[in-house]
Each structure stands twice: as structure tokens, then as C-alpha cells.
PDB file of N, H, CA, C and O in Angstrom:
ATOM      1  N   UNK A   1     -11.857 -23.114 132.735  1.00  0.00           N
ATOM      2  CA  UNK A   1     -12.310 -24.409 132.339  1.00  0.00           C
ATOM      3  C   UNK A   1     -11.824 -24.715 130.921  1.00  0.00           C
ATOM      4  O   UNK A   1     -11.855 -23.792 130.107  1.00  0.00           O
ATOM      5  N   UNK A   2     -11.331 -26.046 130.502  1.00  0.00           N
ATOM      6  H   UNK A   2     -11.306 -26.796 131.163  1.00  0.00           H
ATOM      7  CA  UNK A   2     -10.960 -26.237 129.615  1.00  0.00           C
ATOM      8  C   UNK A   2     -11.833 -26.562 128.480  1.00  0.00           C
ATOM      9  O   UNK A   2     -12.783 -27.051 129.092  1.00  0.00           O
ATOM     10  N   UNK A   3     -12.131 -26.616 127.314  1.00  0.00           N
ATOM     11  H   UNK A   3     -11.359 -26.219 126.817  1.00  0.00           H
ATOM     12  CA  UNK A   3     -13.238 -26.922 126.214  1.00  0.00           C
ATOM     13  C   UNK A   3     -12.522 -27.517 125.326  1.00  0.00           C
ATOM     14  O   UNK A   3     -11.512 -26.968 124.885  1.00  0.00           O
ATOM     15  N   UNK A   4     -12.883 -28.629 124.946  1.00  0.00           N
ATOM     16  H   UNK A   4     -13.704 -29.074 125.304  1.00  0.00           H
ATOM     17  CA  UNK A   4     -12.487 -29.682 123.691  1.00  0.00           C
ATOM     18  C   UNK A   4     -13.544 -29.698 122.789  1.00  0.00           C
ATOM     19  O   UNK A   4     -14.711 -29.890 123.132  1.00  0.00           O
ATOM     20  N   UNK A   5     -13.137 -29.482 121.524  1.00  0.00           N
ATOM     21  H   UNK A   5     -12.189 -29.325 121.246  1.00  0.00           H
ATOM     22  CA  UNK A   5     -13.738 -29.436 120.201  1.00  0.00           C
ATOM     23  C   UNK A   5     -13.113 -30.392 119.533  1.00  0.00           C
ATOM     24  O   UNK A   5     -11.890 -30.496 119.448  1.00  0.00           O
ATOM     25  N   UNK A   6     -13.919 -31.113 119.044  1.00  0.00           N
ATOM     26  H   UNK A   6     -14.913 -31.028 119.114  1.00  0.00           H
ATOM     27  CA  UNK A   6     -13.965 -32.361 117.645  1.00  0.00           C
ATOM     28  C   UNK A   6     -14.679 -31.742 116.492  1.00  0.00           C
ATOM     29  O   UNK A   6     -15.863 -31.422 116.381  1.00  0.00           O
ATOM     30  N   UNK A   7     -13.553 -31.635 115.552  1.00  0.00           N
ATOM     31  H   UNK A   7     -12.592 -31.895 115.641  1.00  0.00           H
ATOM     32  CA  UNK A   7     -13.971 -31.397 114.144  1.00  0.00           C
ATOM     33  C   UNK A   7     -14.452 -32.255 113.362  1.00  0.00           C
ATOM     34  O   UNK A   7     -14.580 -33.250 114.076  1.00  0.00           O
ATOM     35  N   UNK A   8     -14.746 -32.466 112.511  1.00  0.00           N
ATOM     36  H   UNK A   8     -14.642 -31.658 111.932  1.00  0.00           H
ATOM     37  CA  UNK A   8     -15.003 -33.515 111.758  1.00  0.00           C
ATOM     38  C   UNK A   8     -15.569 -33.167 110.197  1.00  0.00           C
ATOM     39  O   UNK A   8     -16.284 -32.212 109.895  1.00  0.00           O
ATOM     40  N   UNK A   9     -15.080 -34.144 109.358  1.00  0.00           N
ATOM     41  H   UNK A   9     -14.499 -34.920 109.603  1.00  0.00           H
ATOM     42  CA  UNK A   9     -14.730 -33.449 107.702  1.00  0.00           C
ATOM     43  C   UNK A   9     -15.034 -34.818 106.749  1.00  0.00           C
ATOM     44  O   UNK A   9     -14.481 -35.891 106.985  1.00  0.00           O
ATOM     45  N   UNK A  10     -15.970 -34.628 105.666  1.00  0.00           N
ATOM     46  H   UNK A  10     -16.420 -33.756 105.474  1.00  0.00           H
ATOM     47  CA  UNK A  10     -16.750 -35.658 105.604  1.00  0.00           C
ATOM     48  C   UNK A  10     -16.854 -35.628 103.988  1.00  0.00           C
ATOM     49  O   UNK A  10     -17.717 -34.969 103.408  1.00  0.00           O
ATOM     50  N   UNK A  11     -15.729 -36.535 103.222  1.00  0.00           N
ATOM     51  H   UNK A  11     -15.028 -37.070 103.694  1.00  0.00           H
ATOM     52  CA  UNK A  11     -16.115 -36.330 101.526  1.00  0.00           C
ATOM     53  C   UNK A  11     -17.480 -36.975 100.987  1.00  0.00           C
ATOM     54  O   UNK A  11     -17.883 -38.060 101.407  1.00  0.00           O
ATOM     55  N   UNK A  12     -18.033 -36.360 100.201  1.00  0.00           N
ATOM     56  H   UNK A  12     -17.706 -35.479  99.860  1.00  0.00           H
ATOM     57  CA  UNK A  12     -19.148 -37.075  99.517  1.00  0.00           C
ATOM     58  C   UNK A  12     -18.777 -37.590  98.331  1.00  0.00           C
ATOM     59  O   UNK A  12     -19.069 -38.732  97.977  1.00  0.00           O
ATOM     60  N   UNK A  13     -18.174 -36.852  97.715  1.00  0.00           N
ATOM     61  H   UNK A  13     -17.936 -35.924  98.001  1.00  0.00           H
ATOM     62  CA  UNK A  13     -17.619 -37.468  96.225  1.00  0.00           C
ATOM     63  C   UNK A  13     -16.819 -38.234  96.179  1.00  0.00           C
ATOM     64  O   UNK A  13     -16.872 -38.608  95.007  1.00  0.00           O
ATOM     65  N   UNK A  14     -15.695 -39.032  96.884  1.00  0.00           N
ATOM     66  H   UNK A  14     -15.653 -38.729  97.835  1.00  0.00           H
ATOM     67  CA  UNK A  14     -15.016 -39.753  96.820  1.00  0.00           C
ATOM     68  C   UNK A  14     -15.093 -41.299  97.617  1.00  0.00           C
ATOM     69  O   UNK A  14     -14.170 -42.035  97.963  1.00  0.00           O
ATOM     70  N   UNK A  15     -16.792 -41.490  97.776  1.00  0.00           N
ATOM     71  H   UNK A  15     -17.542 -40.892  97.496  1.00  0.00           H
ATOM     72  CA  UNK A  15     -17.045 -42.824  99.038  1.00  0.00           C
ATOM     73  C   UNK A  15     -16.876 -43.728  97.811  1.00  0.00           C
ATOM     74  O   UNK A  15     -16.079 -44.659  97.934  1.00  0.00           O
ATOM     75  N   UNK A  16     -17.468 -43.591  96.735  1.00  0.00           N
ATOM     76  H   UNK A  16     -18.115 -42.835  96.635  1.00  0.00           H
ATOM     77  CA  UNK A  16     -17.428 -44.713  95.998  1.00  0.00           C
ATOM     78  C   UNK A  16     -16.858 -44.606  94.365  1.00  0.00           C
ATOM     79  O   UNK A  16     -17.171 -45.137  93.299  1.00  0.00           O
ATOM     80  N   UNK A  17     -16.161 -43.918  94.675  1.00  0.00           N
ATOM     81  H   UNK A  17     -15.907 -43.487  95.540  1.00  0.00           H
ATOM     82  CA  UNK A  17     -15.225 -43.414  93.059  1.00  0.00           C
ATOM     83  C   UNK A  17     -13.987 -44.371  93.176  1.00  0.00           C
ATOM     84  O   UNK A  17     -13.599 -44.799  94.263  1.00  0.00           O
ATOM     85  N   UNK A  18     -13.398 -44.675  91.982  1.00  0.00           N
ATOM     86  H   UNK A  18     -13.713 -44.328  91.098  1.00  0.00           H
ATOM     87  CA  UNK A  18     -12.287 -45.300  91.634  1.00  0.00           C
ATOM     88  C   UNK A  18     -11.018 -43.926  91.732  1.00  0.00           C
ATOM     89  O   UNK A  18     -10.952 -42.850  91.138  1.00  0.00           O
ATOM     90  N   UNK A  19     -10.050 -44.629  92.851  1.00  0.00           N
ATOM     91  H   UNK A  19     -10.103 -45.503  93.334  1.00  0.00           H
ATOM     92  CA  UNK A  19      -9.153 -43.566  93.311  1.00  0.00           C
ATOM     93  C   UNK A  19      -7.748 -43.091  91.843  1.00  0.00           C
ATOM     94  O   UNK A  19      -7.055 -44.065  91.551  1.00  0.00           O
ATOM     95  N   UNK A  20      -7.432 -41.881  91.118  1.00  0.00           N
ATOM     96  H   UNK A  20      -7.996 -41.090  91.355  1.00  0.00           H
ATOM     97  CA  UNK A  20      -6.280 -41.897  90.439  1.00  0.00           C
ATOM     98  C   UNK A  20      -5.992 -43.105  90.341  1.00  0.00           C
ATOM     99  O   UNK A  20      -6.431 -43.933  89.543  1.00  0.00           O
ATOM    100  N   UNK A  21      -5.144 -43.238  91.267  1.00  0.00           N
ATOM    101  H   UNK A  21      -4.787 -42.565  91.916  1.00  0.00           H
ATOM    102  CA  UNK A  21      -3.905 -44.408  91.681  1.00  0.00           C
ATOM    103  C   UNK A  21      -4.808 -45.944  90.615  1.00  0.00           C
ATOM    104  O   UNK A  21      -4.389 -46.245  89.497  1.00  0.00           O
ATOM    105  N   UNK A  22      -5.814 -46.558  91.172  1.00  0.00           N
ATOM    106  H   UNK A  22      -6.155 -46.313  92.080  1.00  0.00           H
ATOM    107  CA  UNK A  22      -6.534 -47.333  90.484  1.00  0.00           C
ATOM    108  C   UNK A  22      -7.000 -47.040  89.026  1.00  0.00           C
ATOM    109  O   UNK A  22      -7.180 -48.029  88.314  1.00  0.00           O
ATOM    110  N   UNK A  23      -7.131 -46.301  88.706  1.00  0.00           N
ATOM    111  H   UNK A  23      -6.985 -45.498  89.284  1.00  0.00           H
ATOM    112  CA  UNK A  23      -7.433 -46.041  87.217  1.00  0.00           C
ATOM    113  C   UNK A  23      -6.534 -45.925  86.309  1.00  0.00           C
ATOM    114  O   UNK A  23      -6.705 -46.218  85.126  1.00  0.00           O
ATOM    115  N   UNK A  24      -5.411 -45.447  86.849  1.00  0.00           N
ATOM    116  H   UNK A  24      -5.272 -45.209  87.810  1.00  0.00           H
ATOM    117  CA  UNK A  24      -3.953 -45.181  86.411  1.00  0.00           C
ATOM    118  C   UNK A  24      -3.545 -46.292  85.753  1.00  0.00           C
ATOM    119  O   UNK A  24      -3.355 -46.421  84.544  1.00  0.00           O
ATOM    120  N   UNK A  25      -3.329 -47.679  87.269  1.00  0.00           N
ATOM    121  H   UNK A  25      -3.483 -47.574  88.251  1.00  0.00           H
ATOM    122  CA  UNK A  25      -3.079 -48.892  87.015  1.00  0.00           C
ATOM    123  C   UNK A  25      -4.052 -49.735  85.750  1.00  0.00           C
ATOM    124  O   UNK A  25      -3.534 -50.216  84.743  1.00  0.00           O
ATOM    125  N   UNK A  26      -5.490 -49.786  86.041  1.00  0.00           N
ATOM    126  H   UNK A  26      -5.911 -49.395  86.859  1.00  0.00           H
ATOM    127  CA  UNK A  26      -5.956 -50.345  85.221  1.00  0.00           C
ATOM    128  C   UNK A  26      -5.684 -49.921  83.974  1.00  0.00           C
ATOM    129  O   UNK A  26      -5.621 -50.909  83.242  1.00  0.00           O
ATOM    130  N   UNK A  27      -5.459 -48.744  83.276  1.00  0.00           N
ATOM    131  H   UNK A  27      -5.510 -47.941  83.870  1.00  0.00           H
ATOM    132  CA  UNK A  27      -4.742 -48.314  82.097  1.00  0.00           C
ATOM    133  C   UNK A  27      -3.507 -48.397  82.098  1.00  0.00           C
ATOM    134  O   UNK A  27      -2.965 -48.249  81.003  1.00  0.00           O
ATOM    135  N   UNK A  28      -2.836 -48.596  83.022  1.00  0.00           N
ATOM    136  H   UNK A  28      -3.276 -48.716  83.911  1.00  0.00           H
ATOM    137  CA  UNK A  28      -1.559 -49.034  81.984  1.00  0.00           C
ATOM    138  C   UNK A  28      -1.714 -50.685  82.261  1.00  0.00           C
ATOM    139  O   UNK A  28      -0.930 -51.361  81.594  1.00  0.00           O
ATOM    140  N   UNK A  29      -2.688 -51.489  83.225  1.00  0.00           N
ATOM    141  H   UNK A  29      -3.325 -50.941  83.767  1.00  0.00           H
ATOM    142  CA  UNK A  29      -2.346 -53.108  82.654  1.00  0.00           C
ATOM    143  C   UNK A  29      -2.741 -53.419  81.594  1.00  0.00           C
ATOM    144  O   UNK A  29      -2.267 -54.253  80.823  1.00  0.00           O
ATOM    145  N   UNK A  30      -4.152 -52.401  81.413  1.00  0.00           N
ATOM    146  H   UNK A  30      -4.537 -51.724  82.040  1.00  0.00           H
ATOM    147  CA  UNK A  30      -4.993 -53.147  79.970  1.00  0.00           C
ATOM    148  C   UNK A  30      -3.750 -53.044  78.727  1.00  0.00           C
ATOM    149  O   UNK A  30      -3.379 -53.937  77.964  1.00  0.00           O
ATOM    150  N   UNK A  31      -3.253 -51.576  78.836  1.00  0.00           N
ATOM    151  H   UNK A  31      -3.555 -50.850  79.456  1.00  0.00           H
ATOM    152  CA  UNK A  31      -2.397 -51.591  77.570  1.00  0.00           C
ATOM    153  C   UNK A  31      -1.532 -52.352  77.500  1.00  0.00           C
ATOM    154  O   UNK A  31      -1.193 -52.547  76.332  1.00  0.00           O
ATOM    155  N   UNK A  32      -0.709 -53.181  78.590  1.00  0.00           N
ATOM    156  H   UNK A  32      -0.984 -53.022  79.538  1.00  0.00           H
ATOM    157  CA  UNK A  32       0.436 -53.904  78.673  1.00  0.00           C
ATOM    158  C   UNK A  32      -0.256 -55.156  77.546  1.00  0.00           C
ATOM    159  O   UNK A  32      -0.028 -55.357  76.354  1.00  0.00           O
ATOM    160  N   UNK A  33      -1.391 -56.010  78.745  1.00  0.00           N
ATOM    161  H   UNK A  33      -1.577 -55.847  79.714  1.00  0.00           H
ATOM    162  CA  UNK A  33      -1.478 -57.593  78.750  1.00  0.00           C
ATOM    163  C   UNK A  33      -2.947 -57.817  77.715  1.00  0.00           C
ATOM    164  O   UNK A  33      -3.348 -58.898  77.285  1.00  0.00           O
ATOM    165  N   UNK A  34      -3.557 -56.491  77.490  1.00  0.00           N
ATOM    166  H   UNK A  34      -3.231 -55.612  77.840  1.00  0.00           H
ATOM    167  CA  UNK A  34      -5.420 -57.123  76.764  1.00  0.00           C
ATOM    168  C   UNK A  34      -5.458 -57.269  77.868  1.00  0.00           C
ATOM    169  O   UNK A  34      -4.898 -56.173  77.918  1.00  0.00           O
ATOM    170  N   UNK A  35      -5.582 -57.587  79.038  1.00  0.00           N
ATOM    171  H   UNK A  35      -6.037 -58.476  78.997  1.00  0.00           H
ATOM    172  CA  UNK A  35      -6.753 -58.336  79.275  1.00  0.00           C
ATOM    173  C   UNK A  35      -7.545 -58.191  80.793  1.00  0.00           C
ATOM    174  O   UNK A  35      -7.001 -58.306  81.891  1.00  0.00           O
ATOM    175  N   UNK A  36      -8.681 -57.965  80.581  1.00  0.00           N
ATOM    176  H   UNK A  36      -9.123 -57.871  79.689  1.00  0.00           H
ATOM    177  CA  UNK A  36      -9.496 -56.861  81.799  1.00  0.00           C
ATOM    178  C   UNK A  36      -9.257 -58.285  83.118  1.00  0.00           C
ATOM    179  O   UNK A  36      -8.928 -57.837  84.217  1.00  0.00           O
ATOM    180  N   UNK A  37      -9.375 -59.583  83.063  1.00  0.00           N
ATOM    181  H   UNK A  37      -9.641 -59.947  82.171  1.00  0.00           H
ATOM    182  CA  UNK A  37      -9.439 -60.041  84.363  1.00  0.00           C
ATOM    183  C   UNK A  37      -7.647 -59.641  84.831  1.00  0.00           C
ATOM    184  O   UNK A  37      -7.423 -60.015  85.982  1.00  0.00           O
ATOM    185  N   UNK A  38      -6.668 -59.110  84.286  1.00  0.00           N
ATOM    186  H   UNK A  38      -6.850 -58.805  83.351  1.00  0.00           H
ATOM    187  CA  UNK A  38      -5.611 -58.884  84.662  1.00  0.00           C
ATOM    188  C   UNK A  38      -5.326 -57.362  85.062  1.00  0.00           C
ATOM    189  O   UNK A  38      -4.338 -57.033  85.720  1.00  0.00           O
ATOM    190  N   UNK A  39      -6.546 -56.237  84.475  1.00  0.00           N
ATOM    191  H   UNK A  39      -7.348 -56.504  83.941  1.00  0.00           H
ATOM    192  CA  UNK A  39      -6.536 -55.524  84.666  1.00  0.00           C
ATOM    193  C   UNK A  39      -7.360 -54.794  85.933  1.00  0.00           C
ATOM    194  O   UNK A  39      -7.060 -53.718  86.451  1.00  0.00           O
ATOM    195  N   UNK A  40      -8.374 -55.586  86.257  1.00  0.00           N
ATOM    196  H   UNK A  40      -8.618 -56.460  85.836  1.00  0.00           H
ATOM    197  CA  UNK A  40      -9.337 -55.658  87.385  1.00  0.00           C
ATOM    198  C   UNK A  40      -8.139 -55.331  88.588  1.00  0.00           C
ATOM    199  O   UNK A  40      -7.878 -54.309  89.223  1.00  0.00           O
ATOM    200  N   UNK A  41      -7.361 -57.151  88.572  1.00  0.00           N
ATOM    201  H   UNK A  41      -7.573 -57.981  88.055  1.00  0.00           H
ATOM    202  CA  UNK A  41      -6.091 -57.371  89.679  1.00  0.00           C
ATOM    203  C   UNK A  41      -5.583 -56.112  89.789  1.00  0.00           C
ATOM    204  O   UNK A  41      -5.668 -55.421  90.805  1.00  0.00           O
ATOM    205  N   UNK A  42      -5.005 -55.766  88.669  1.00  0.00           N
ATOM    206  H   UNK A  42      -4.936 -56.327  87.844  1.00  0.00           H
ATOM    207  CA  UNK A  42      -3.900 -54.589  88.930  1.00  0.00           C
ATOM    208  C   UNK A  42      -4.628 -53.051  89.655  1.00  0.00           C
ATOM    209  O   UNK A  42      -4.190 -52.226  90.456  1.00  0.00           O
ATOM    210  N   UNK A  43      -5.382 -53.132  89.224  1.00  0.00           N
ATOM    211  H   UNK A  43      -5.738 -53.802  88.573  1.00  0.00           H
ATOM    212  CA  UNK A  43      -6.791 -51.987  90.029  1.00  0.00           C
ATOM    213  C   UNK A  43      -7.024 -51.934  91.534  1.00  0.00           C
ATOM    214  O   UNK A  43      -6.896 -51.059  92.390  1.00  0.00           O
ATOM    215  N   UNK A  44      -7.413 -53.198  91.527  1.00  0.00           N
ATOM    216  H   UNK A  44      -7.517 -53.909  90.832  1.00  0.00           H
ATOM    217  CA  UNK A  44      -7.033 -53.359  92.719  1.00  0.00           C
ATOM    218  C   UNK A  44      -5.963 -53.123  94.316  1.00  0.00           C
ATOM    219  O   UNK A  44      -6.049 -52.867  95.517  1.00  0.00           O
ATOM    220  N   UNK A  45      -5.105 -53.397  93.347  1.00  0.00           N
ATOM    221  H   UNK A  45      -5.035 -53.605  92.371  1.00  0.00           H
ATOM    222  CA  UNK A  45      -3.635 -53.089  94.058  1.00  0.00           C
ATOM    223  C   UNK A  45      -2.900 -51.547  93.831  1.00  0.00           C
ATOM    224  O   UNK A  45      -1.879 -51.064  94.320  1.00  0.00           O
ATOM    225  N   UNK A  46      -3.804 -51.066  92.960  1.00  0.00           N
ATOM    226  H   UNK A  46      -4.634 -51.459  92.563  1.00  0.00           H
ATOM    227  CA  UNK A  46      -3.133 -49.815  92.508  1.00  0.00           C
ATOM    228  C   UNK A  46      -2.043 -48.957  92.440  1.00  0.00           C
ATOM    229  O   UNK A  46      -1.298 -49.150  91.480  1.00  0.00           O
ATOM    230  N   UNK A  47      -1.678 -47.825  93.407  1.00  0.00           N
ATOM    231  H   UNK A  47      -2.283 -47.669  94.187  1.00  0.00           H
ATOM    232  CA  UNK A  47      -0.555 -47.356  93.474  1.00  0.00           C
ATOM    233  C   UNK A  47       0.560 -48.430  93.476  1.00  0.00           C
ATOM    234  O   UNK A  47       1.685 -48.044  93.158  1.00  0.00           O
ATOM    235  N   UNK A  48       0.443 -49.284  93.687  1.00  0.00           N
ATOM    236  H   UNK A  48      -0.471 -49.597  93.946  1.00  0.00           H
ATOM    237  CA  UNK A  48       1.668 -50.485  94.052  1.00  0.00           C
ATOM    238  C   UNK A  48       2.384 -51.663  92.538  1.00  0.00           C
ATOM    239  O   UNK A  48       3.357 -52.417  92.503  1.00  0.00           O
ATOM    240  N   UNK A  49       0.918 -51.158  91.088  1.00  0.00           N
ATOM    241  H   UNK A  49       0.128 -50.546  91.117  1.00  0.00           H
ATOM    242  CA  UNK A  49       1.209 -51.914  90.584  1.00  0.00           C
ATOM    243  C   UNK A  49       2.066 -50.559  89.608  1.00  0.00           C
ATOM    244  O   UNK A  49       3.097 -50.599  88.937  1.00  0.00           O
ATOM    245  N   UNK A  50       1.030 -49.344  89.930  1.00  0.00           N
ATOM    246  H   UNK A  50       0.192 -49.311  90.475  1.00  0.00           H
ATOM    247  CA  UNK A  50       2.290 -48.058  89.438  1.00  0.00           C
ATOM    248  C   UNK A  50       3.531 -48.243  89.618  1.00  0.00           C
ATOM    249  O   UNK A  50       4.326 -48.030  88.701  1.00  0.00           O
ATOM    250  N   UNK A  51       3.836 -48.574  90.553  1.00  0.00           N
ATOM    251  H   UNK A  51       3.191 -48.746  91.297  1.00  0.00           H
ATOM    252  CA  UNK A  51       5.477 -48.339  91.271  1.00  0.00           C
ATOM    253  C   UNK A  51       5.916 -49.212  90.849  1.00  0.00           C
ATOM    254  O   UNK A  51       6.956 -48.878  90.281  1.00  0.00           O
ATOM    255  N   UNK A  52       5.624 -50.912  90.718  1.00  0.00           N
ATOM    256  H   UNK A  52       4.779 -51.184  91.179  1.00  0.00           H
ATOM    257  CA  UNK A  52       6.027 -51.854  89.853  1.00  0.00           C
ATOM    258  C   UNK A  52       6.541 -51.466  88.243  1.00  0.00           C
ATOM    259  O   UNK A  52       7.687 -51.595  87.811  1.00  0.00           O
ATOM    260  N   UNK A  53       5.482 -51.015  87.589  1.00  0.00           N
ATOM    261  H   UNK A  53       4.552 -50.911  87.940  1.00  0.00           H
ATOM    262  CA  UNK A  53       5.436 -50.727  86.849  1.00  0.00           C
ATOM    263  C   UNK A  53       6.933 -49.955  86.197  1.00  0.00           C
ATOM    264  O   UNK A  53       7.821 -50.263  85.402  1.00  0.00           O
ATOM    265  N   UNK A  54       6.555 -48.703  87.133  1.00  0.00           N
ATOM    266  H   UNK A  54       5.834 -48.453  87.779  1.00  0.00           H
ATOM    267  CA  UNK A  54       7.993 -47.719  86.804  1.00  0.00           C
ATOM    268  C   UNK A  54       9.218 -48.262  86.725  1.00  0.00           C
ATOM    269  O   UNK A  54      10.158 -47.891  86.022  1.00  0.00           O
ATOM    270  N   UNK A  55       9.152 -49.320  87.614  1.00  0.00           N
ATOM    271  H   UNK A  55       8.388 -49.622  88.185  1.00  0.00           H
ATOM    272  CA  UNK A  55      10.420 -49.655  88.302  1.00  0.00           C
ATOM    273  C   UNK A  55      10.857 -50.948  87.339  1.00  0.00           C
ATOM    274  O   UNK A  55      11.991 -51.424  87.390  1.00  0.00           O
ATOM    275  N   UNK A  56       9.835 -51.445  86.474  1.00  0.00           N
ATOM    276  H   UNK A  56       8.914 -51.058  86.432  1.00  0.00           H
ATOM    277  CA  UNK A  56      10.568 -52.473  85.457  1.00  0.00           C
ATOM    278  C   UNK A  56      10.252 -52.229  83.988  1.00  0.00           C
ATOM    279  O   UNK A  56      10.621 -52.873  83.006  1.00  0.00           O
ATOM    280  N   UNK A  57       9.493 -51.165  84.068  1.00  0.00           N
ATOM    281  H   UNK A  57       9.193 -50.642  84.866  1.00  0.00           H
ATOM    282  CA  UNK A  57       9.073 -50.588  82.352  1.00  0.00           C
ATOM    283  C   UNK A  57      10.460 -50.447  81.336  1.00  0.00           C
ATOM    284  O   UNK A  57      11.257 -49.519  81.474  1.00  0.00           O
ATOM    285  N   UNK A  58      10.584 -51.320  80.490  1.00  0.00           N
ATOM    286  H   UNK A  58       9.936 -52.074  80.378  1.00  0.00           H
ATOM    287  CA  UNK A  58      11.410 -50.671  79.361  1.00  0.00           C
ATOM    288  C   UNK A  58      11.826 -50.187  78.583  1.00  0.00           C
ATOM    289  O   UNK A  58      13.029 -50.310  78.351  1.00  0.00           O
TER     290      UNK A  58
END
């Protein structure tokens, strides 16, 4: 007879934490622009505003 098992793996510390990627971003927008409603945005979008970032930093 065959038997199927479901694992299942369950973080507690990370349901409502601000991920790297987002914190990253919000520090480097604040330092770019001042200014937290621009830095919120970029938080938001995170890893993506990193990669922006890299990719036009001078």
C-alpha cells in the first residue's frame, strides 16, 4: 500500500517583518531623495528598486 505524507514548515518570525530586500531599498531612497513618502514607494517595490538602482547609480 502506498502512504503519502504532507510536510509542512511554518515561519513565525518573518509573517510580519520588513524583508532585507525592503529595507535595503528604503535606505538607499531616503539617502538618494530626503524624502520618506518616496521612500515608503521604493519599499514597497523593493528588490526591484535595488536592481534599478545598481543599474543607474553613478
Amino acid at each position: 500500500m502506498s502512504e503519502t505524507r504532507f510536510y509542512s514548515m511554518q515561519s513565525s518570525g518573518t509573517k510580519y517583518t520588513v524583508g532585507f530586500g525592503s529595507a535595503l531599498a528604503i535606505a538607499i531612497s531616503y539617502t538618494n531623495n530626503h524624502s520618506i513618502i518616496w521612500a515608503i514607494i521604493d519599499g514597497v517595490l523593493g528588490w526591484f528598486y535595488v536592481a534599478y538602482f545598481a543599474l543607474t547609480a553613478r
